[in-house]
Backbone as numpy.savetxt, mean C-alpha at the origin, in Angstrom:
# Nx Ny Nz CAx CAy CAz Cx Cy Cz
-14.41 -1.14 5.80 -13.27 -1.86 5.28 -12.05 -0.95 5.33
-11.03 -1.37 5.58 -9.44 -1.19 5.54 -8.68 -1.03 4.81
-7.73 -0.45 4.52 -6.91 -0.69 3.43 -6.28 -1.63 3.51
-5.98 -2.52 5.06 -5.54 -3.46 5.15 -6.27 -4.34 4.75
-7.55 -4.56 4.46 -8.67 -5.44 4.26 -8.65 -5.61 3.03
-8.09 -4.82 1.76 -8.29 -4.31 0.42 -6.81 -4.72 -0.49
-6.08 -5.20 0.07 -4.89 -5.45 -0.59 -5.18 -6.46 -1.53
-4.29 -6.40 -2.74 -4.62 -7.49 -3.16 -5.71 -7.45 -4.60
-6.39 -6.33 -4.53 -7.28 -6.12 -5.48 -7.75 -6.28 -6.85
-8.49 -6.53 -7.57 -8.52 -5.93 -8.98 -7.96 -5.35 -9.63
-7.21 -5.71 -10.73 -6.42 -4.42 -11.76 -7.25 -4.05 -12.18
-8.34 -4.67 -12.84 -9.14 -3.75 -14.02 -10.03 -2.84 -13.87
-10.13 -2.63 -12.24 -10.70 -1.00 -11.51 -10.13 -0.44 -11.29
-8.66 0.19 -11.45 -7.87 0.61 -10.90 -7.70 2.10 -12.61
-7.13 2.99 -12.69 -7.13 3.90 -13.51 -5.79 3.96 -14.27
-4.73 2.90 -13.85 -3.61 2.85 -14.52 -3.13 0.83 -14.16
-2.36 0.97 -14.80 -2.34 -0.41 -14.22 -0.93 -0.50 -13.26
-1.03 -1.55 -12.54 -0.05 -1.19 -11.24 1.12 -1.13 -11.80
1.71 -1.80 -13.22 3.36 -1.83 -13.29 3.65 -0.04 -13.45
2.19 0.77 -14.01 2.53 2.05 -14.51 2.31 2.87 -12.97
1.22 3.12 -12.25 1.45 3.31 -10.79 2.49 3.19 -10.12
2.83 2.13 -10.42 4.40 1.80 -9.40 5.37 2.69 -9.74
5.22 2.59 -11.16 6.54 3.55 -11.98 6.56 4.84 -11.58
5.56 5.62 -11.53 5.10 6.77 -11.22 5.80 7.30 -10.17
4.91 6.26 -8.70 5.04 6.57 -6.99 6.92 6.30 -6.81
7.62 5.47 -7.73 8.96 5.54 -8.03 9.64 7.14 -8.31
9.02 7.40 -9.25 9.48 8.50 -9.87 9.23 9.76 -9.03
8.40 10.00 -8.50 7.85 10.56 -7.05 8.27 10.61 -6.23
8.44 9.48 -5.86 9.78 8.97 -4.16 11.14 9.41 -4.67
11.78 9.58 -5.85 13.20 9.93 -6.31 13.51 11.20 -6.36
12.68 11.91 -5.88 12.75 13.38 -6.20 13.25 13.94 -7.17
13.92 13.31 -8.43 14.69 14.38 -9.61 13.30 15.29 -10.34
14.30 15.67 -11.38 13.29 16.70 -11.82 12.09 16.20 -12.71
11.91 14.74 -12.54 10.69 14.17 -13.24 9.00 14.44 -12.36
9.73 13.87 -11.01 9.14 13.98 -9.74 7.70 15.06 -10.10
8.06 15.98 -10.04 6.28 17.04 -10.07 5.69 16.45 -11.21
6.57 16.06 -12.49 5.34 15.98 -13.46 4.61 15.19 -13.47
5.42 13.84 -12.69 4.62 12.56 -12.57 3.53 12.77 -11.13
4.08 13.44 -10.55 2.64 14.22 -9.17 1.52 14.56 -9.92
2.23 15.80 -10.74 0.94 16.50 -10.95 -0.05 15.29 -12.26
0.42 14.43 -12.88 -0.55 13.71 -13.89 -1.23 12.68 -13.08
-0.34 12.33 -11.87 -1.37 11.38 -11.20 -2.64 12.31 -11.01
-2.45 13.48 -10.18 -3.58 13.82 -9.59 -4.34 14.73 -10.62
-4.15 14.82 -12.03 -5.09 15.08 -12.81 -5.47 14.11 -12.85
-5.03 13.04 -13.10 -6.04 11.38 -13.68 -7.09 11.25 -12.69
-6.88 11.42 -11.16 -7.46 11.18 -10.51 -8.70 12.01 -10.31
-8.05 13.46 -10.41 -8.90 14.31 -10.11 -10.10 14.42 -11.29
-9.43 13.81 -13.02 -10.84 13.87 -13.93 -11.60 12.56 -13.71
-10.97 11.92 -13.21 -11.91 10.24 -12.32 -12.56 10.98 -11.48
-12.55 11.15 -10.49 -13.91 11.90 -9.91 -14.63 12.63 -10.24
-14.38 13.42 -11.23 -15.41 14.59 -12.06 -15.90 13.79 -12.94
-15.86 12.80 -12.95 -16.75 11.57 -14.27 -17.86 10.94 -13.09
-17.75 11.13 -12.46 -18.94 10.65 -10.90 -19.02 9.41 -10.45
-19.40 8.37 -10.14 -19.46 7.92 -9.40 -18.59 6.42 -9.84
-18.33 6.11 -10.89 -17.73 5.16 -11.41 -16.31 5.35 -10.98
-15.86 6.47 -11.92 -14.55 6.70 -11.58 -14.49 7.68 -9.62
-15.10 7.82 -8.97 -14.69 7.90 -7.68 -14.37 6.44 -7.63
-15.28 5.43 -7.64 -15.02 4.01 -6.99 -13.72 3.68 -7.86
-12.97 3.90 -9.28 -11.57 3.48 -9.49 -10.70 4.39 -8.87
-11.31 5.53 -8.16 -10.05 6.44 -8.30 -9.84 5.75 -6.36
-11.16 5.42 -6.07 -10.32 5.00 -4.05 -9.77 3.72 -5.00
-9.83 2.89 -5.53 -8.92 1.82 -5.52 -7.58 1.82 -6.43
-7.76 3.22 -7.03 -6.25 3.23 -7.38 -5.39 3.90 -6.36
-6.04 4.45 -5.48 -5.27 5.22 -4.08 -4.94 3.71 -3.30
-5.88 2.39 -3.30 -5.56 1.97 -2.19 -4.45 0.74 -2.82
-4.57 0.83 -4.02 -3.54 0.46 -4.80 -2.20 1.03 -4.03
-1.84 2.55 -4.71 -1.04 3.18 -4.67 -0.53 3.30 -3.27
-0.96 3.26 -2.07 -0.67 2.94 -0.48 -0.01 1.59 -0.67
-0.57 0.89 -1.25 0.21 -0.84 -0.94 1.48 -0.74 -2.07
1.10 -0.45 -2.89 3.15 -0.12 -3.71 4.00 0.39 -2.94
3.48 1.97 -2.24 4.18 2.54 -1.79 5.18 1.88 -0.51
4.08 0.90 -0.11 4.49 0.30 1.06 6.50 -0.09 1.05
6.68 -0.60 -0.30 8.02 -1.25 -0.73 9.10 -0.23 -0.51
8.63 1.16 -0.61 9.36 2.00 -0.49 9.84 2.61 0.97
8.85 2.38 1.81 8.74 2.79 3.47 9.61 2.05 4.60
9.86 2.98 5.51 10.60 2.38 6.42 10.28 0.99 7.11
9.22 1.33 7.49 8.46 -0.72 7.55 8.56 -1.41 6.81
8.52 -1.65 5.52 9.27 -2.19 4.86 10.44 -2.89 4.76
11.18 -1.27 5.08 12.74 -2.18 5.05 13.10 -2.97 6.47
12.02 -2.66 7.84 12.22 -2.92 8.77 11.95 -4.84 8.79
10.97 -4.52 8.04 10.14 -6.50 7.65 10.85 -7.04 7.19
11.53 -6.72 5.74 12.83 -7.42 5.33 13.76 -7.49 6.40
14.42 -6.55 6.82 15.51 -6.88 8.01 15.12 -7.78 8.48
13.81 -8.09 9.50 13.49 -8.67 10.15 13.64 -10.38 9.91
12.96 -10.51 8.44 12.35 -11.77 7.85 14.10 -12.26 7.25
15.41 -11.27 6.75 16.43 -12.15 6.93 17.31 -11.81 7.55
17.05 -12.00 9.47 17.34 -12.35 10.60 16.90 -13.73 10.96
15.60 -13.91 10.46 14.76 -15.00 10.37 15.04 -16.11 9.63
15.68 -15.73 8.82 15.88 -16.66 7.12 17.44 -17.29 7.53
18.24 -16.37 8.65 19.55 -16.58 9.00 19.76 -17.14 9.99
18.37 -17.31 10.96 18.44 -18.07 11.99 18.69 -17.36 13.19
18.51 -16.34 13.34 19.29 -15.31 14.26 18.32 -14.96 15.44
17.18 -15.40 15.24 15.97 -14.98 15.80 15.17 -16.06 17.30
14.55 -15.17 17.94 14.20 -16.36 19.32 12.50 -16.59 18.18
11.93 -17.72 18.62 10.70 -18.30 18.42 10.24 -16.91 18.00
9.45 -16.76 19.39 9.13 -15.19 19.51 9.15 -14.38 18.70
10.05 -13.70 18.11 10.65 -12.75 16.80 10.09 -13.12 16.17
10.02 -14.18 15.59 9.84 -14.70 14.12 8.41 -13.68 13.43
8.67 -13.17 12.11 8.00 -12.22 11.31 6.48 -12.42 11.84
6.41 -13.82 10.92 4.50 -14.13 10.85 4.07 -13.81 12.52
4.42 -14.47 13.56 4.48 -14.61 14.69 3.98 -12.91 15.32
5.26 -11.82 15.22 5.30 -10.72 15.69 4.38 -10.35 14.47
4.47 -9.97 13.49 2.98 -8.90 12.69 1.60 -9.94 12.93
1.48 -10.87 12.76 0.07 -11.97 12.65 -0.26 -11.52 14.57
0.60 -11.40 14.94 -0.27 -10.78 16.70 -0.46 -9.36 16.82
0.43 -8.44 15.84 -0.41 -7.88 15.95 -1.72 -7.25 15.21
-1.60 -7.70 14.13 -2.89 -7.72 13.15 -3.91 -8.30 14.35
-4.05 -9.18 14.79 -5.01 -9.46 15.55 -5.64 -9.05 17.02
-4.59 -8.05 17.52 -4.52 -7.48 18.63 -5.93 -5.97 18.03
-5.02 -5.52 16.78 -5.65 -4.33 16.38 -7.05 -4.86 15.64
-7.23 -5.56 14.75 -8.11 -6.28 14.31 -9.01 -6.32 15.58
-9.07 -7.09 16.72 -10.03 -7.57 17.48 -10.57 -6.22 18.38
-9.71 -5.13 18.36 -9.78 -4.02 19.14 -10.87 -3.19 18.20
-10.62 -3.41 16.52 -11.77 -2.73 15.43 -12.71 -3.45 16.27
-12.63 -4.98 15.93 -14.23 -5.30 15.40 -14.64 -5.66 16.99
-13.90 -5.40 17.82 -15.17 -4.86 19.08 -15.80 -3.76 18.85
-15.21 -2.78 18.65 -15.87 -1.51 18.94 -16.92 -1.19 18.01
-16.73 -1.80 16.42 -17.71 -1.77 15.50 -18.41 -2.62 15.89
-18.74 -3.69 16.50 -19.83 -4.27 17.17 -21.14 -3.73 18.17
């Protein structure tokens, strides 16, 4: 499984809950001088989730795969999808372009390229 496969998840496996995660990977991405402290407590939380064994490994990958899909809001793809979607919303766009259209081909391009090879 994917992280693309995993979006979407459970809060109540997760080791913080996402409005506080989010806040965090915020505070993180801003670089002021909050930035390390909120680094370094994520990765104690995480790091005493795995030293608790096998429970907290399984919250601590889904608060990582959590924390990849927040982060996402913050990333240049991101802002590239929005651009995209109001070009789309404005009419500006050939068939073709259109968001679902261009990512839904290629999710399936890469998708079908996995699940050959895992076959």
């Amino acid at each position: 499984m994917s992280l693309a496969d995993n979006s979407g998840g459970a809060e109540g496996n997760l080791l913080f809950t996402r409005e506080d995660l989010a806040s965090d990977i915020a505070s993180i991405l801003k670089g002021d001088e909050y930035s390390a402290e909120a680094l370094a407590h994520l990765f104690i939380i995480l790091r005493e989730a795995i030293a608790g064994g096998l429970e907290g490994i399984n919250r601590t990958s889904e608060t990582l795969a959590a924390a990849v899909e927040l982060t996402f809001a913050h990333s240049r793809a991101h802002a590239a999808a929005l651009r995209l979607y109001l070009l789309a919303q404005e009419g500006r766009l050939k068939v073709e372009d259109e968001p679902v259209r261009l990512i839904g081909a290629a999710i399936e391009r890469n998708t079908s390229v996995t699940n050959a090879s895992n076959a």
